[in-house]
DSSP file (Angstrom, degrees, kcal/mol; ACC not computed):
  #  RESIDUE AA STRUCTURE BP1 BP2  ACC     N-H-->O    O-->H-N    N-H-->O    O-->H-N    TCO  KAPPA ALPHA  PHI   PSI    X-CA   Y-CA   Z-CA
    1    1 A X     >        0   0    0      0, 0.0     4,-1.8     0, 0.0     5,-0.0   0.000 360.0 360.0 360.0 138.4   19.8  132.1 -130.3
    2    2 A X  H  >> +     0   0    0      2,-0.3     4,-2.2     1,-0.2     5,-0.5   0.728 360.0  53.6 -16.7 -57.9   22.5  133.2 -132.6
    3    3 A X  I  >>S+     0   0    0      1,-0.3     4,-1.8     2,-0.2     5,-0.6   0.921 107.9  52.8 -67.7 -50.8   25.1  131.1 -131.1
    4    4 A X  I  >5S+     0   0    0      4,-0.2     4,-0.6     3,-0.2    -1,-0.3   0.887 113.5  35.8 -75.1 -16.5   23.2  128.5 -131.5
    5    5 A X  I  <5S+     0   0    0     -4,-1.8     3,-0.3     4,-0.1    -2,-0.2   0.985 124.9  36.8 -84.3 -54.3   22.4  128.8 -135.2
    6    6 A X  I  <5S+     0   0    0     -4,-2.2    -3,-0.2     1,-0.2    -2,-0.2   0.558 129.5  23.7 -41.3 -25.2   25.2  130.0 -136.3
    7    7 A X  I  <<S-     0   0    0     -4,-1.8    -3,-0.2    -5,-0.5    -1,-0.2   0.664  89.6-130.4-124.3  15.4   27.9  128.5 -134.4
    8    8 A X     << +     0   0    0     -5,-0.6     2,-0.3    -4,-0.6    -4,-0.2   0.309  67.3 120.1  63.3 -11.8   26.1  125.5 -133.4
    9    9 A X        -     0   0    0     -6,-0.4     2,-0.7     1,-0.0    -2,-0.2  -0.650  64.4-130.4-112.2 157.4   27.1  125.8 -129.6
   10   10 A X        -     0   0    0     -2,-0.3    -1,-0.0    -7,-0.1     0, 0.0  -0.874  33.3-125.0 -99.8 114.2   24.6  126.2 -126.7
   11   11 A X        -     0   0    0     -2,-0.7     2,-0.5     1,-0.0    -1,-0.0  -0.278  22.3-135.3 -45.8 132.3   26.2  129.7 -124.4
   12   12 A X        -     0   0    0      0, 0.0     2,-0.5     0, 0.0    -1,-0.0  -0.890  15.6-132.0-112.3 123.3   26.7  128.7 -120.7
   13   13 A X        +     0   0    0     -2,-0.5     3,-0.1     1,-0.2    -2,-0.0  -0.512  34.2 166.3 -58.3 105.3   25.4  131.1 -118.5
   14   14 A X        -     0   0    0     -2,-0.5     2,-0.4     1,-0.2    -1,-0.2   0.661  57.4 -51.9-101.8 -17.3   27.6  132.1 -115.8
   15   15 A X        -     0   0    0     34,-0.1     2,-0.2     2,-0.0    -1,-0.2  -0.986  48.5-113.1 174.8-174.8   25.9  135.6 -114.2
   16   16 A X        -     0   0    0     -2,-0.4     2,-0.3    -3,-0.1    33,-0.1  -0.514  23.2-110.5-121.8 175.3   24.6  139.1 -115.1
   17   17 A X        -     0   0    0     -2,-0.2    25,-0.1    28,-0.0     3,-0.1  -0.978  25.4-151.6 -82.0 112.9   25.5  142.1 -114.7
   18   18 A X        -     0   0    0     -2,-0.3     2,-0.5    23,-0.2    27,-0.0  -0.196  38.5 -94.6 -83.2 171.2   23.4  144.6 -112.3
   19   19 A X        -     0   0    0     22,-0.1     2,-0.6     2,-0.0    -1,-0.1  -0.559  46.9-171.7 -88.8 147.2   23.4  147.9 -112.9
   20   20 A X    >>  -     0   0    0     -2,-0.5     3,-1.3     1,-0.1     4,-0.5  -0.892  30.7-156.9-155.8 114.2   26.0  150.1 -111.0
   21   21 A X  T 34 S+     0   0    0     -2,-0.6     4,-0.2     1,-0.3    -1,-0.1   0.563 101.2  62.3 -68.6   7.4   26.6  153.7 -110.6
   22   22 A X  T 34 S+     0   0    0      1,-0.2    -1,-0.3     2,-0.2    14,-0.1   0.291 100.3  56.7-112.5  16.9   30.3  152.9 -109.6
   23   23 A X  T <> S+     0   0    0     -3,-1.3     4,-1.2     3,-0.1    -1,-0.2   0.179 109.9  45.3 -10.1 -37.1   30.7  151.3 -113.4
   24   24 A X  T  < S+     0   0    0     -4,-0.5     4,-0.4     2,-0.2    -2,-0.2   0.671 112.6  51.5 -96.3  -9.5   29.6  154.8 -115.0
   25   25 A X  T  4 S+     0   0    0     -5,-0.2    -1,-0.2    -4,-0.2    -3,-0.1   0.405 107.0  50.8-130.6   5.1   31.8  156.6 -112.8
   26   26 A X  T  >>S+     0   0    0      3,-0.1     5,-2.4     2,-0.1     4,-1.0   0.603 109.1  51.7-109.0 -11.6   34.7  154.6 -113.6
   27   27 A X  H >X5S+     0   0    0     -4,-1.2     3,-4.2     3,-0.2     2,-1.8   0.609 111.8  46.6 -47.9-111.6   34.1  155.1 -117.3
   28   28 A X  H 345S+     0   0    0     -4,-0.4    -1,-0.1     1,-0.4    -3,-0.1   0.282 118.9  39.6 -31.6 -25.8   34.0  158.6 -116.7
   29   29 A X  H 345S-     0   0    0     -2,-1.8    -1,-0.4     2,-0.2    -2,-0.2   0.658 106.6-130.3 -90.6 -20.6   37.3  158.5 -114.4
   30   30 A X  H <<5 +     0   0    0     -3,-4.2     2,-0.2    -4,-1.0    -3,-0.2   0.899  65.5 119.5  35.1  62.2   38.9  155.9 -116.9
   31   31 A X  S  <<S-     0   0    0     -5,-2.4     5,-0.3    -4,-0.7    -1,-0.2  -0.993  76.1 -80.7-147.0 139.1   39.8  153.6 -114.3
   32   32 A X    >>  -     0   0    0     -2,-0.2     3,-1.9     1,-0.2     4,-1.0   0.005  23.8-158.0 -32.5  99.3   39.0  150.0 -113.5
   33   33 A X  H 3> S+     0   0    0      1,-0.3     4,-1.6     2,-0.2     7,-0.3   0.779  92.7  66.1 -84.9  -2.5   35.9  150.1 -111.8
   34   34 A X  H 34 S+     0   0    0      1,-0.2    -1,-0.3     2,-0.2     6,-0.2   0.953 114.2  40.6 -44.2 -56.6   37.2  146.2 -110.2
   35   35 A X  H <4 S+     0   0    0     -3,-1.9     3,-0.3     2,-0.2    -2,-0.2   0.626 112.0  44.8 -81.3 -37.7   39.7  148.6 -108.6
   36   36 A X  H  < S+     0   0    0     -4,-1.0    -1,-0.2    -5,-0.3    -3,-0.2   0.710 132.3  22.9-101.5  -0.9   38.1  151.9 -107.4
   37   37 A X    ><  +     0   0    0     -4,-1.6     3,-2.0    -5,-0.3     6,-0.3  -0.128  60.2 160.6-167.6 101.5   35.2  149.8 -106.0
   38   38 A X  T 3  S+     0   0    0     -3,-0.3    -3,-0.1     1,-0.3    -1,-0.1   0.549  80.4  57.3 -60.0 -10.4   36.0  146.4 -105.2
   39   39 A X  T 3  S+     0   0    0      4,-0.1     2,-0.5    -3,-0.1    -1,-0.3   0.204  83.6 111.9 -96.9  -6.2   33.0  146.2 -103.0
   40   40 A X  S X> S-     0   0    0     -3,-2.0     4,-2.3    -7,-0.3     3,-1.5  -0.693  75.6-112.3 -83.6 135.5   30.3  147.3 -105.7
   41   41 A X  H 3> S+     0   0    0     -2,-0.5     4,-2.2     1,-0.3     5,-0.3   0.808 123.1  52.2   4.8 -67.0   27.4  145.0 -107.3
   42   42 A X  H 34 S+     0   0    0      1,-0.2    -1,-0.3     2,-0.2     4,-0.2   0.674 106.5  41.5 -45.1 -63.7   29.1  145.3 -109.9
   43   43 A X  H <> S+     0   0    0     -3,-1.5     4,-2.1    -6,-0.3    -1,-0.2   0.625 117.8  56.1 -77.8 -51.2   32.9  144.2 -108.9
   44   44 A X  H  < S+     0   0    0     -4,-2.3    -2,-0.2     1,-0.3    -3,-0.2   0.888 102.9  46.8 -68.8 -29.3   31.2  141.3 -106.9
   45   45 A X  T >X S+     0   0    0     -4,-2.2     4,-1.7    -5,-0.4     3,-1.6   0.788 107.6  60.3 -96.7 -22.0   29.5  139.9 -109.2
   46   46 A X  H >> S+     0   0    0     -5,-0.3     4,-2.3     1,-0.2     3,-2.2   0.987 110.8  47.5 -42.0 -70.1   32.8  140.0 -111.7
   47   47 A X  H 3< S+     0   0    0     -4,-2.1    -1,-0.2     1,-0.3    -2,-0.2   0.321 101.3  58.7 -44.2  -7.5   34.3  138.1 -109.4
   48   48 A X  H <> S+     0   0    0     -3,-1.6     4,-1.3     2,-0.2    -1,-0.3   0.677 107.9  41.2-102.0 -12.4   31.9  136.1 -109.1
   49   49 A X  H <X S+     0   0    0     -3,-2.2     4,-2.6    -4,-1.7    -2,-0.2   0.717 111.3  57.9 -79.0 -41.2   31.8  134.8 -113.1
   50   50 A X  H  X S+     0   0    0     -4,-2.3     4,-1.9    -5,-0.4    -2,-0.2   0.937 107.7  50.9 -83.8 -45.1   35.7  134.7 -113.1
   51   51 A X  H >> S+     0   0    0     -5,-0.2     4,-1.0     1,-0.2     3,-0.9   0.979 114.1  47.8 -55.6 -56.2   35.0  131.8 -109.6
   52   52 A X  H 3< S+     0   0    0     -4,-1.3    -2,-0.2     1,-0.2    -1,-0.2   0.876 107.7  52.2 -69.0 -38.6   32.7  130.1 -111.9
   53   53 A X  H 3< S+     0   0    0     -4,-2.6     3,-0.2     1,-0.2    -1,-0.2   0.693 108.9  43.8   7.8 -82.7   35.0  130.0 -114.5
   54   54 A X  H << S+     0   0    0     -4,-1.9    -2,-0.2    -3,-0.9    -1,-0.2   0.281 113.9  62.4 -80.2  -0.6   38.2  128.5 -112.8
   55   55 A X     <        0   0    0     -4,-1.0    -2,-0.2     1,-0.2    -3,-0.1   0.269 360.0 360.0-106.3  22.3   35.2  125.9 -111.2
   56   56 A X              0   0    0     -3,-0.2    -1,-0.2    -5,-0.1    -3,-0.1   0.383 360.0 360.0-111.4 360.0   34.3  124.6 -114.5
């Protein structure tokens, strides 16, 4: 890995992202897609990186 050659440090993986039409269609609105749908794949799984995050 990159990180790890260069920068010496091992990445910790906290989640993915899935793929999510409410992400293309807040680009395309230019508005937070966290905001116009908190309820998406997308949004859930944000939230769900940002829990592991403050649980580290």
């Amino acid at each position: 890995m990159v990180l790890e050659r260069f920068l010496k440090i091992t990445p910790l993986a906290l989640g993915s992202m899935p793929q999510d039409k409410s992400v293309s269609m807040a680009i395309r609105q230019q508005k937070p897609f966290l905001l116009g749908a908190p309820d998406s794949k997308a949004s859930l799984e944000i939230v769900a990186v940002a829990e592991r995050i403050i649980n580290l």
